[in-house]
Legacy VTK file of the C-alpha trace (Angstrom):
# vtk DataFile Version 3.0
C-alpha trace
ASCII
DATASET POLYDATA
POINTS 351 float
98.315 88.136 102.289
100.862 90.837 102.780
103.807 90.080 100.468
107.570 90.662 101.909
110.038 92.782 99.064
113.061 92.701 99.598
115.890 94.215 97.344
119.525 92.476 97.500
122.018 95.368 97.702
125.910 95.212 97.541
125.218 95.862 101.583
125.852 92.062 102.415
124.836 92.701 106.159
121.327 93.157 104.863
121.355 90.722 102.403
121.913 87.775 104.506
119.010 88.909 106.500
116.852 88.627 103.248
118.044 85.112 102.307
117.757 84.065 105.994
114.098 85.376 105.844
113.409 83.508 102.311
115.071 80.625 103.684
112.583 80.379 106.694
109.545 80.592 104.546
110.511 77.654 102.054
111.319 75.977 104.957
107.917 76.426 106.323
106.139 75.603 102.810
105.712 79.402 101.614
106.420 81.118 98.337
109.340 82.803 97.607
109.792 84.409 93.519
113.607 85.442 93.103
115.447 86.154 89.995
117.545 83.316 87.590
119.556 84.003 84.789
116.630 83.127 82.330
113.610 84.856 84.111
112.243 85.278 88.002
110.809 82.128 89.675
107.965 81.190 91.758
109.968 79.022 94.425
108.766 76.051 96.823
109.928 73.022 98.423
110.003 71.109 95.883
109.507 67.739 98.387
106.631 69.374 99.949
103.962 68.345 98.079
101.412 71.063 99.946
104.175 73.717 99.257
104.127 73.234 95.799
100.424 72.807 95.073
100.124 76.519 96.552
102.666 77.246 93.422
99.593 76.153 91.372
97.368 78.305 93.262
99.473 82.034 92.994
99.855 81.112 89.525
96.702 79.867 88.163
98.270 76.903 86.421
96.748 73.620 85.415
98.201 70.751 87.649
99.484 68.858 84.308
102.332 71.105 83.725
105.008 69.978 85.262
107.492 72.003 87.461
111.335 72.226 87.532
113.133 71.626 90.422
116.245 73.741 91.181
119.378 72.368 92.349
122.420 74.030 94.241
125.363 71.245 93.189
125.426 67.754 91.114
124.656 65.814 94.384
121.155 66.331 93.807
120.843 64.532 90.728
121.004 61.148 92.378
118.928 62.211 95.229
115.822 62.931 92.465
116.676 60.630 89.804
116.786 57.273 89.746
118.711 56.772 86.786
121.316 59.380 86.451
122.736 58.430 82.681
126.019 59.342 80.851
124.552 62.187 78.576
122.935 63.720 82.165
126.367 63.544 83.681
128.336 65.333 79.984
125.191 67.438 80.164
126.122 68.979 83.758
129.335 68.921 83.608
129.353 71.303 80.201
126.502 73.583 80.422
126.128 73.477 84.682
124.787 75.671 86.213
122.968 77.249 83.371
120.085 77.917 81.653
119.570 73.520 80.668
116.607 71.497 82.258
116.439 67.786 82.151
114.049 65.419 82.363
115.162 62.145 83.892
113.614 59.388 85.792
112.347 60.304 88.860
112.806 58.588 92.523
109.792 58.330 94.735
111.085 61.468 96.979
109.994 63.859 94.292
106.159 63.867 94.401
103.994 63.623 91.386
102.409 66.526 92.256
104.951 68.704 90.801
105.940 66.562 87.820
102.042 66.399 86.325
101.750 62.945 87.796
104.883 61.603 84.984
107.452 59.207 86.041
110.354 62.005 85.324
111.488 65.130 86.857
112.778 68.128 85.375
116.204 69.202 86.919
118.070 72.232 87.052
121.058 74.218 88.420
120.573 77.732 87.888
123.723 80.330 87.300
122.292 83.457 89.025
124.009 84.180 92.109
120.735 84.829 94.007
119.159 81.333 92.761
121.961 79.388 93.978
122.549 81.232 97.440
118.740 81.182 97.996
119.161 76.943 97.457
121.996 76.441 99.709
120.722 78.342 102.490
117.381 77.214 102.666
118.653 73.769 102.507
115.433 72.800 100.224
115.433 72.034 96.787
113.069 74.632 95.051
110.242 73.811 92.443
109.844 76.831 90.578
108.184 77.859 87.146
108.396 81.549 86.257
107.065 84.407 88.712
103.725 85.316 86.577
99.853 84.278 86.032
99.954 81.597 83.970
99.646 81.749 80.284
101.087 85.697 80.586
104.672 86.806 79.457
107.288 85.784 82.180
108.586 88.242 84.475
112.346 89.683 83.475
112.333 92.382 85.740
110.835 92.768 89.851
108.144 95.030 88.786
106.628 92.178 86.485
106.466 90.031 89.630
104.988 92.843 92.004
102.248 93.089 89.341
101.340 89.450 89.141
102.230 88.014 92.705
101.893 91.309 95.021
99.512 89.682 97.727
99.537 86.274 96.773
102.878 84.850 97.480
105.040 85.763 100.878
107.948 86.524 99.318
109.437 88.502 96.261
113.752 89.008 96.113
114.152 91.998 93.712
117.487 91.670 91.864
117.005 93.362 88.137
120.047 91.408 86.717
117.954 88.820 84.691
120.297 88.201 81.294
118.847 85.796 79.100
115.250 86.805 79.333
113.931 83.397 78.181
113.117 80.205 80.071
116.209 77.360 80.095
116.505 75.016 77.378
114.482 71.656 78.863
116.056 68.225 77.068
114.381 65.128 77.637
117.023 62.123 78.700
114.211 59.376 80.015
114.245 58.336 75.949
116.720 56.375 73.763
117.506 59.689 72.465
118.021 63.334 73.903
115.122 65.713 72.848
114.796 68.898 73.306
111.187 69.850 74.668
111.545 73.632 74.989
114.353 75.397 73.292
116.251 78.123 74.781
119.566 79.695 75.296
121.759 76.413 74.941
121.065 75.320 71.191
120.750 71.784 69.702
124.127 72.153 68.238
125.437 73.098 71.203
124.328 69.716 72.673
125.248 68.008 69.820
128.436 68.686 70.841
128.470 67.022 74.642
125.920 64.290 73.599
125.679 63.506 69.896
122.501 63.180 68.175
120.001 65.153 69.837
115.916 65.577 68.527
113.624 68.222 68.630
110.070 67.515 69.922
107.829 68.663 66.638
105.392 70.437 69.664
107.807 73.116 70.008
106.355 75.091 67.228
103.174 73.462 67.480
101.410 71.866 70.497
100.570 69.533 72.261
97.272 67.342 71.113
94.257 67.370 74.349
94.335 64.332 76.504
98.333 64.290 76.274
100.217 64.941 79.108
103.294 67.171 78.728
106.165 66.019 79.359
107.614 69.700 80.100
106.510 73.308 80.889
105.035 75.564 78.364
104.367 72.678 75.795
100.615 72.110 76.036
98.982 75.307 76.887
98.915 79.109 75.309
101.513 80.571 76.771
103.268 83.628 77.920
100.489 85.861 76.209
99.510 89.338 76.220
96.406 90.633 77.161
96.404 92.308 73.425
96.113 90.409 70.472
99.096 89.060 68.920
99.821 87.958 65.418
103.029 87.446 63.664
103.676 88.265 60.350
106.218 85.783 58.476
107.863 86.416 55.059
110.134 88.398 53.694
111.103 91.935 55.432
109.893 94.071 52.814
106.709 91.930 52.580
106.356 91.844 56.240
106.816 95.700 56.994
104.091 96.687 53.998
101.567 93.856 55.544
102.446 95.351 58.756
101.628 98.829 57.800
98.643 98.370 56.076
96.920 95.799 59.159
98.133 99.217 61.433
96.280 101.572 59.162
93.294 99.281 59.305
93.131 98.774 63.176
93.893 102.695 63.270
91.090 103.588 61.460
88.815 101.579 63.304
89.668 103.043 66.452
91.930 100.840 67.809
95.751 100.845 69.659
98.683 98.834 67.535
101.648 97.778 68.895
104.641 96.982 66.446
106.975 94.647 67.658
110.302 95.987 65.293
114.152 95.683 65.285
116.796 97.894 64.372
116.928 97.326 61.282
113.495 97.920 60.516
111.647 100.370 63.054
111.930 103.211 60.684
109.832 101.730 58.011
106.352 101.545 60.202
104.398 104.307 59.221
102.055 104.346 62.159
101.500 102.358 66.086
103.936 102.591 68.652
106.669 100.915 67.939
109.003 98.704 70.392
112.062 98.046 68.961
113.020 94.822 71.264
116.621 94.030 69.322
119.007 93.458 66.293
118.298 90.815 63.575
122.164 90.151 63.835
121.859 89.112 67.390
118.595 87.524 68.481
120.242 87.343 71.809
118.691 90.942 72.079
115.131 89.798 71.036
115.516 87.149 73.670
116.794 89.708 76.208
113.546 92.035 75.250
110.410 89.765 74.289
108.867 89.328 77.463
109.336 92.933 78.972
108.303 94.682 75.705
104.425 92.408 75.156
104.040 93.851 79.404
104.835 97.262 78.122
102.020 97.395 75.851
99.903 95.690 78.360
100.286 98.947 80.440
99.334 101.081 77.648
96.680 99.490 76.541
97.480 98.091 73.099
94.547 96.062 72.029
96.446 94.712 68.715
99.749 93.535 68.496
101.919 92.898 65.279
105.235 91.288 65.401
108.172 90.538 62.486
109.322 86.534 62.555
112.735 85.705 63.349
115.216 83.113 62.360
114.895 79.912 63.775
118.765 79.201 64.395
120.011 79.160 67.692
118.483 81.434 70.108
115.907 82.773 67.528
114.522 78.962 67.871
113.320 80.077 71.682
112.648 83.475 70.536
110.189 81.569 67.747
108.709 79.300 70.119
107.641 81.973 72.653
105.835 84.357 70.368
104.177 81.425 68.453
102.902 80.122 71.938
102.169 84.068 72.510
100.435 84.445 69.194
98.100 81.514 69.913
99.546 80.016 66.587
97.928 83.199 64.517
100.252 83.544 61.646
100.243 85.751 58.478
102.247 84.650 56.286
103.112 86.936 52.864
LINES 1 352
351 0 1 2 3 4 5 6 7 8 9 10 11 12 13 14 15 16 17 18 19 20 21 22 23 24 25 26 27 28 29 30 31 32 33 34 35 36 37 38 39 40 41 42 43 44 45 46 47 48 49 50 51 52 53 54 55 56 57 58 59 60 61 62 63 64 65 66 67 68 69 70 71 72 73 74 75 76 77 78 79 80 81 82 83 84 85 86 87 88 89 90 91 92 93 94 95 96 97 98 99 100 101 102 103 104 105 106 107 108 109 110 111 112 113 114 115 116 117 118 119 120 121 122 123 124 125 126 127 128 129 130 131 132 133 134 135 136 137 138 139 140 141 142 143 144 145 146 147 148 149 150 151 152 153 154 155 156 157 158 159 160 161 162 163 164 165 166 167 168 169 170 171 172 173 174 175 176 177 178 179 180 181 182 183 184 185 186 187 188 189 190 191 192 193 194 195 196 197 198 199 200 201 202 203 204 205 206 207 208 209 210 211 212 213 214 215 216 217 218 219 220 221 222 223 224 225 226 227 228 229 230 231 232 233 234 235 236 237 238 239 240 241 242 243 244 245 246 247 248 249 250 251 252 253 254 255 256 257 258 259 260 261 262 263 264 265 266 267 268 269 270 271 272 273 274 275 276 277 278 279 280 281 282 283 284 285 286 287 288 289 290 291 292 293 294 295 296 297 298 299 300 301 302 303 304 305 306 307 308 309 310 311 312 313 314 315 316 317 318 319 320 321 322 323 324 325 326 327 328 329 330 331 332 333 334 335 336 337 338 339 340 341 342 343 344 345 346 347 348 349 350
């Protein structure tokens, strides 16, 4: 398959050609990846239940993991769901569009395919400019998990998509203004109470806020048992993964950088390539591997911004071990946590 890229310009004359061109293939139950504010998607019709299985098929995923369906305006909501409740309603009306999924009863338009055979569907209304030009003009709602194989890092920038989907998808929009860098915040509303399945940019105090109580599902640093389905992307399965090794080393910093260095010197001097995830704060106290400093401990907004692009980076250069500090788990360093433990395959040092 030849893949179309196309790169939106401030030349609007050509850019309506590109979302015309996009818009046909949904329409006709292609692929299309194009950028959101958390990380590039992997669009389809979402109500096309052959469209979206091929979303399966570019990606490599297994057909339990449920997909999120984007949404141009608040309409939608009662054309997927069948029960549309209060907290969905505060829930859009603060934080839409955004980077917040939720899961809510689903109506029989939405096949199961693309919800992992569950009653519920995951809703969304993205924020990026491209996302929610893309959905109006093709007229479709769009199912669409992140633009990568599955299990690997998600794609933050065009050239992550070209790697994974160049041939195997018709479409790719390149627009490099990705912000967050990590996947939306997914809360479950089909249950007494709001739970958060996948944390991300909008915090549980920030819901707290809108909605009251709100839970967190314990599988968000842990996982999902076998046999279970989940209930939301990225819960059950090792996710967003290097092709290196990757183990995080939790305690405190000075404790952390002196494990750090001596596992480097180790690896080193059997021959192999290290890769130190670091911060600010900290990258001049490694004493060896090559070091990718991917933010500020003050603002794990940075470490969000960074994760994904800097575990591809050592891809490319062919890191075979990968060492990375822990982070707070308040607010956005919750996501940040959540990603490299699913990364790490759970391996965890702890000193």
């Amino acid at each position: 398959m030849d893949t179309i890229i196309e790169k939106i310009t401030e030349d609007d004359h050509k850019n309506s050609s590109i979302y015309q061109k996009a818009s046909e293939i949904l329409k006709a139950g292609g692929l299309v990846a194009f950028p959101t504010e958390t990380v590039y998607g992997l669009g389809a019709d979402a109500l096309d239940a052959d469209a979206s299985a091929k979303i399966y098929a570019a990606k490599g995923r297994p057909s339990d993991n449920p997909l999120i369906v984007h949404i141009a305006d608040t309409d939608a909501l009662y054309e997927l769901s069948s029960n549309v409740t209060e907290e969905a309603k505060k829930l859009a009306k603060a934080f839409w569009p955004g980077p917040l999924t939720m899961i809510l009863p689903k109506k029989e338009v939405v096949p199961d395919s693309i919800t992992g055979g569950l009653g519920t569907v995951a809703i969304r209304m993205p924020s990026h400019p491209v996302a929610a030009r893309l959905i109006r003009e093709s007229g479709v709602y769009i199912a669409a998990p992140s633009a990568n194989t599955s299990g690997k890092p998600s794609p933050t920038k065009a050239e992550h998509v070209i790697h994974d989907m160049n041939g195997r998808i018709d479409m790719i929009i390149e627009d490099d203004t990705v912000d967050i860098g990590v996947e939306s915040t997914i809360v479950d509303l089909s249950e007494q109470v709001p739970t958060i399945l996948r944390p991300g940019y909008i915090t549980k105090q920030m819901l707290e806020e809108v909605v009251g109580e709100v839970r967190i599902d314990p599988a968000i640093m842990g996982s999902v048992k076998e046999g279970v389905v989940p209930k939301a992307p990225g819960m059950k399965y090792k996710h967003y993964a290097p092709d290196a090794q990757l183990t995080i080393v939790e305690g405190t910093l000075p404790k952390v950088i002196e494990k750090v260095n001596n596992l480097t010197k180790e690896k080193e001097a059997a021959g192999y390539k290290v890769g130190i995830m670091a911060t600010q704060e900290t990258k001049d106290q490694y004493t060896g591997g090559i070091i990718k400093v991917v933010g500020s401990r003050e603002s794990e907004k940075t470490v969000a911004h960074n994760l994904y692009a800097a575990l591809r980076e050592f891809d490319q250069m062919g890191v075979q071990y990968i060492y990375s500090e822990s982070f707070s788990t308040n607010n956005v360093g919750q996501a940040v946590m959540n990603r490299l433990i699913k990364a790490a395959g759970h391996t965890i040092i702890h000193v």
